[in-house]
N, C-alpha and C positions, 0 to 999 in steps of 0.2 A: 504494500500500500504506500501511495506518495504520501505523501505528509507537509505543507509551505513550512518552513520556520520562519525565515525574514526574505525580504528583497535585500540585493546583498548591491544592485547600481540600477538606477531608472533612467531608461531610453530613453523617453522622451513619446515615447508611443501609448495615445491612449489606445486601452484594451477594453472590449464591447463584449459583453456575453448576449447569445439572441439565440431567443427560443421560439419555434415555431406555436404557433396558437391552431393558426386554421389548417388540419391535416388533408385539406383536398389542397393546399400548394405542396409542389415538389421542393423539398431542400432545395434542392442542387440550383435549382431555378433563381431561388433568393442569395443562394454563395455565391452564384456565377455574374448577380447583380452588383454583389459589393466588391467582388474580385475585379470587376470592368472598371471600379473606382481608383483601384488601386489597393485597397486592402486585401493581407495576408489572412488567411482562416484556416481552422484548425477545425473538420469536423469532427464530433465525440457520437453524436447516433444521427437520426433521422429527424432527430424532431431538438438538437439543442448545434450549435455551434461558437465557437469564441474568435471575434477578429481584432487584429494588430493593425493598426492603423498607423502608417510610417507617418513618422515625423513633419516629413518635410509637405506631406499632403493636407488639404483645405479639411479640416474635422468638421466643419461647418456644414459643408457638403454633405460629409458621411449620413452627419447625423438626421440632415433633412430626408435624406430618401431612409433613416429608418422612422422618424417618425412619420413616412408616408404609409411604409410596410402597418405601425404601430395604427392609423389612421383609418387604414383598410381592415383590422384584426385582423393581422396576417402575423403579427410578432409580437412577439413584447421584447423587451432589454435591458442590461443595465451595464453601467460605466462604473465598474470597481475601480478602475484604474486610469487615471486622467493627469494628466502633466497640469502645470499649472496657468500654461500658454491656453489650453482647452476647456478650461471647465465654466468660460463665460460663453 
């Protein structure tokens, strides 16, 4: 079993947890949306996945098309992990 203990240096990337709500969307449909953005993801099943959002891209953006997903009940989300450039 993993276990976090600490963050040991911060990227600078915020990190988005996003879970699918409405199961008549295909994952892959909504990863293949944010990966067009440029974000990294990590999928863990069918219906949860986690993106890395580099740095040096518009988070602004990101997070507009997830609260369009969020808008439609197609996701829900949350930003555990926000640089301090990001979290206005």
């Amino acid at each position: 079993m993993l276990t976090y203990k600490e963050t040991m240096n911060f990227s600078g990337n915020p990190t988005v947890q996003v879970v699918i709500i409405d199961k008549s969307v295909a994952t892959n449909d909504v990863r293949d949306t944010l990966h067009a953005l440029g974000c990294v993801i990590e999928k863990f099943n069918e219906a949860y996945f986690v993106i890395d959002v580099p740095e040096e891209l518009d988070y602004q953006l990101i997070r507009s098309k997830l609260e369009e997903l969020v808008s439609t009940d197609t996701i829900e989300y949350a930003e555990p992990c926000l640089s301090e450039q990001h979290r206005d």
